[in-house]
C-alpha positions as CSV (number, residue, x, y, z in Angstrom):
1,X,17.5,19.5,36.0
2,X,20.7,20.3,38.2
3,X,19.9,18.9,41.6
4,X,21.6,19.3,44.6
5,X,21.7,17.1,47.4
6,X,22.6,17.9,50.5
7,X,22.6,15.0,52.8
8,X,25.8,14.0,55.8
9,X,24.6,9.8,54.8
10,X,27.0,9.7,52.5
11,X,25.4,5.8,51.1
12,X,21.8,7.5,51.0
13,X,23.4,10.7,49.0
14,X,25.2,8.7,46.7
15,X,22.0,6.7,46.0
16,X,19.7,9.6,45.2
17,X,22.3,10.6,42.9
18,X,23.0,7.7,41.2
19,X,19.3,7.3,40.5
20,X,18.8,10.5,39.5
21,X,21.6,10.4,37.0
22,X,20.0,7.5,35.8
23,X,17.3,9.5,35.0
24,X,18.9,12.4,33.1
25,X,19.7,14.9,35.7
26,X,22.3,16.6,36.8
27,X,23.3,15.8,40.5
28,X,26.0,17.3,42.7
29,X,26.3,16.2,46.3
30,X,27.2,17.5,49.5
31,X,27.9,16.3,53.2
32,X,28.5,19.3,55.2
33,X,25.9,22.3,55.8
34,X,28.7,25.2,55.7
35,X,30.1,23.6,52.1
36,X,26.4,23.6,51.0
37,X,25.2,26.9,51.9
38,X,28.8,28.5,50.1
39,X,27.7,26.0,47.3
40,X,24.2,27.1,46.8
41,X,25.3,30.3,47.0
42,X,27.9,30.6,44.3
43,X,26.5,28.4,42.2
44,X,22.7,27.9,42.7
45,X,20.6,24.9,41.4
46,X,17.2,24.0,39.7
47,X,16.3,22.2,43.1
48,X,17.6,20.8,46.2
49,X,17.0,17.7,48.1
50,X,17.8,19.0,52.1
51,X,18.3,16.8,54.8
52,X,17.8,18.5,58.1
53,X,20.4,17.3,60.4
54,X,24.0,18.1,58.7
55,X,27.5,18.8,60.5
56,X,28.0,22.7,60.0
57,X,25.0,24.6,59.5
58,X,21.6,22.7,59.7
59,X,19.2,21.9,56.6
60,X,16.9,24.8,58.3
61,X,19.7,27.4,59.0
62,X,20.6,26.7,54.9
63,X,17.0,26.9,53.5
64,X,16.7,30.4,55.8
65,X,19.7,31.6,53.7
66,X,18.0,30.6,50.7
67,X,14.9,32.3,51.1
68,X,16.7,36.0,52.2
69,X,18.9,36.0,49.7
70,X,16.0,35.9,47.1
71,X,16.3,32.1,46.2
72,X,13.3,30.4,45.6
73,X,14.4,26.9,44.0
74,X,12.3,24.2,44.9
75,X,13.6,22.8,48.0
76,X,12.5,19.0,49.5
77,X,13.2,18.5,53.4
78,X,14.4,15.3,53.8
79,X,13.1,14.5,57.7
80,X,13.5,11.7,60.7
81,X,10.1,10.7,62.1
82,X,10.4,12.6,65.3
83,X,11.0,15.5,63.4
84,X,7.1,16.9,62.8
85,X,8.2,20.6,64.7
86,X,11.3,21.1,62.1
87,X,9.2,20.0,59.4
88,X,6.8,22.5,60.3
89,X,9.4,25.3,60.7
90,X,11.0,23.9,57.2
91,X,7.4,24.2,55.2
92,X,6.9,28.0,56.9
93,X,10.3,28.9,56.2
94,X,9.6,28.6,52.3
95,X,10.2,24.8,51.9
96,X,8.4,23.4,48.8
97,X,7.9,19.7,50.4
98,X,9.7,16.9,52.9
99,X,10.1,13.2,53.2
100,X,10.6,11.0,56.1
101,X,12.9,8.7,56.5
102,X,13.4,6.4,55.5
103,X,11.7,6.5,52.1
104,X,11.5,4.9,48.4
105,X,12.9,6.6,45.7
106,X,10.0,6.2,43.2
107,X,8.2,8.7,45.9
108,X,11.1,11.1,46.2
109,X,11.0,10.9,42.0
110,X,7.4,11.5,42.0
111,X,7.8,14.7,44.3
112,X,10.5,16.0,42.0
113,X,8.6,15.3,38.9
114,X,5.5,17.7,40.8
115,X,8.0,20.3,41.9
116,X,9.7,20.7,38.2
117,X,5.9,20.9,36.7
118,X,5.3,23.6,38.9
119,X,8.6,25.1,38.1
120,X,7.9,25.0,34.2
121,X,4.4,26.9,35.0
122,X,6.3,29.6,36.8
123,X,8.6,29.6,34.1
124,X,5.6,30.4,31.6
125,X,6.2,34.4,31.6
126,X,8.6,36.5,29.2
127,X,11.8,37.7,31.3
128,X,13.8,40.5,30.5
129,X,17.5,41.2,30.7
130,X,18.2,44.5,29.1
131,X,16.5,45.6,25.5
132,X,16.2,41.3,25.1
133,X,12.5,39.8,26.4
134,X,13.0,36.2,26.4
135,X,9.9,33.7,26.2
136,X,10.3,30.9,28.0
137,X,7.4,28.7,26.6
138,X,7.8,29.9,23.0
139,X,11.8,29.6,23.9
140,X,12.0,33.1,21.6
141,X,14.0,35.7,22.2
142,X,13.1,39.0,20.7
143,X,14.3,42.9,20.6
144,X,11.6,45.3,20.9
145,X,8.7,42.9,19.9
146,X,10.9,41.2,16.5
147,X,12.0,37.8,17.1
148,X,15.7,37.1,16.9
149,X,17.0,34.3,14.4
150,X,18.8,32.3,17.3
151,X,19.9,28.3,17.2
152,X,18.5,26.4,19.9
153,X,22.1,25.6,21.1
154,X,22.9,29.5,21.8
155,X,19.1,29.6,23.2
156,X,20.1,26.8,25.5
157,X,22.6,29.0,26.8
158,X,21.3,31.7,27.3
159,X,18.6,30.0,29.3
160,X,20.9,28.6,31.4
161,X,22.9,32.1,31.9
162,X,19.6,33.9,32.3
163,X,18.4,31.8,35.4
164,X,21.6,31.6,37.2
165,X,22.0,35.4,36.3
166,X,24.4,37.3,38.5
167,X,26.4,33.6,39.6
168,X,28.9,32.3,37.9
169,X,27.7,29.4,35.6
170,X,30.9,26.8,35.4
171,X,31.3,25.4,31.9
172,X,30.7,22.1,32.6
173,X,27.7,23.0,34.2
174,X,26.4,25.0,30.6
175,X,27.7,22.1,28.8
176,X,25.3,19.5,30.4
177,X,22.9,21.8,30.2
178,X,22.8,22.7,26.2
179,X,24.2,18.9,25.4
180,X,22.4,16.4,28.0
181,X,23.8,15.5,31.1
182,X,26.0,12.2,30.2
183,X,26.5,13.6,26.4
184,X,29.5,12.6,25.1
185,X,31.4,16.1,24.5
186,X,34.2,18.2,26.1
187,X,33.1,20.9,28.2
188,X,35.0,23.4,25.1
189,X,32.1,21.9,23.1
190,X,30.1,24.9,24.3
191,X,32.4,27.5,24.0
192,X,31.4,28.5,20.0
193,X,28.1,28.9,21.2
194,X,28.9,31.3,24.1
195,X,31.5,33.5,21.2
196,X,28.6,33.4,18.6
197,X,26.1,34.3,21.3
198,X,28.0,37.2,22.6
199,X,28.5,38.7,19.8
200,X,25.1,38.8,19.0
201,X,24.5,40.5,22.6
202,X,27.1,43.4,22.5
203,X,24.9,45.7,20.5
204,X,21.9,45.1,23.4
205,X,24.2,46.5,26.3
206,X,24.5,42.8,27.6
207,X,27.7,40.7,28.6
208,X,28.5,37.6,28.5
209,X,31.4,37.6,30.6
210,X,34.2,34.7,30.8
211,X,35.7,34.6,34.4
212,X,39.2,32.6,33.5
213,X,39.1,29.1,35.4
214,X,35.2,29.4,36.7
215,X,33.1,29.8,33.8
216,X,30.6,32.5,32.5
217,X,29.0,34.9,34.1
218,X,25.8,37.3,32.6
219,X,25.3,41.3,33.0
220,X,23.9,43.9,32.1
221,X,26.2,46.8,30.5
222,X,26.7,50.1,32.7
């Protein structure tokens, strides 16, 4: 997964990241509220680890732009022990879980492990984008009920296009996510897929549109 981490301790940040790297996963990290509620924004995640207190705007001012802009990745609330009212307010603003501080990291593993589970459930149904249905489980992607002959790279991305739909996904970002986070490729490694997938997309009315410098961005025809 590609987790952010917004937290003003810059030690503590750095070592959630570092042990979530070590695990596999992508993780991008941020000190201010204002840089992370832009961030989130543009760029969106697969979850976010929140810390409450931040310079700018607050951990509960950033999950409150979340949730009215439509954004309902997983978010832990990363709390001090005095905190119980703001971890209230967090959970009943749309907050998915919290920890208090200070806290081990096997836990804060443990609750990200239950959050992704959950995330793979809701991830069970067939989304559509167009004339394409695309079954998540089955990770088959067909045109009015026939399957489509796709590789799993150009499935890859457009999984990863299709959940960030309507954001501009940066190509390093689509690279971890078709190669591996920490796979030893150039982020141009993708870019064949993207062409090949395109192509096959044109005739459907959908896009896959490169914005020069950012990355790629996916639409619907008008």
């Amino acid at each position: 997964m590609r987790i952010v981490i917004v937290e003003d301790n810059e030690t503590l940040a750095k070592a959630i990241a570092y042990r979530l790297r070590d695990r596999g996963h992508a993780a991008e990290v941020l000190l201010d509220g204002d840089e992370a509620d832009l961030y989130l924004a543009q760029e969106g995640a697969d979850l976010v680890v929140l810390d409450i207190n931040l310079p700018g705007q607050s951990g509960l001012e950033i999950l409150k732009s979340l949730r009215n802009r439509g954004d309902g990745v997983p978010v832990i609330l990363l709390t001090a022990r005095a905190e119980t009212s703001d971890r209230v307010s967090g959970l009943d603003m749309g907050a998915d879980d919290y920890l208090v501080k200070p806290f081990e990291m096997d836990e804060l593993e443990a609750r990200i492990r239950a959050l992704s589970r959950r995330k793979e459930l809701d991830y069970g149904a067939k989304e559509s984008i167009g004339a394409l249905e695309f079954d998540r489980a089955a990770r088959q992607v067909s045109v009015q009920g026939k399957v489509m002959d796709i590789p799993r790279r150009e499935v890859a991305v457009l999984e990863c296009l299709l959940e960030r739909r309507g954001r501009i996904v940066p190509k390093s970002q689509l690279t971890d996510y078709v190669y591996g986070v920490g796979a030893d490729v150039e982020a141009s490694a993708v870019e064949p897929h993207v062409s090949r997938l395109r192509k096959r997309l044109q005739d459907l009315g959908i896009r896959i549109k490169t914005a020069r410098g950012l990355g790629y961005l996916l639409e619907v025809q008008k």
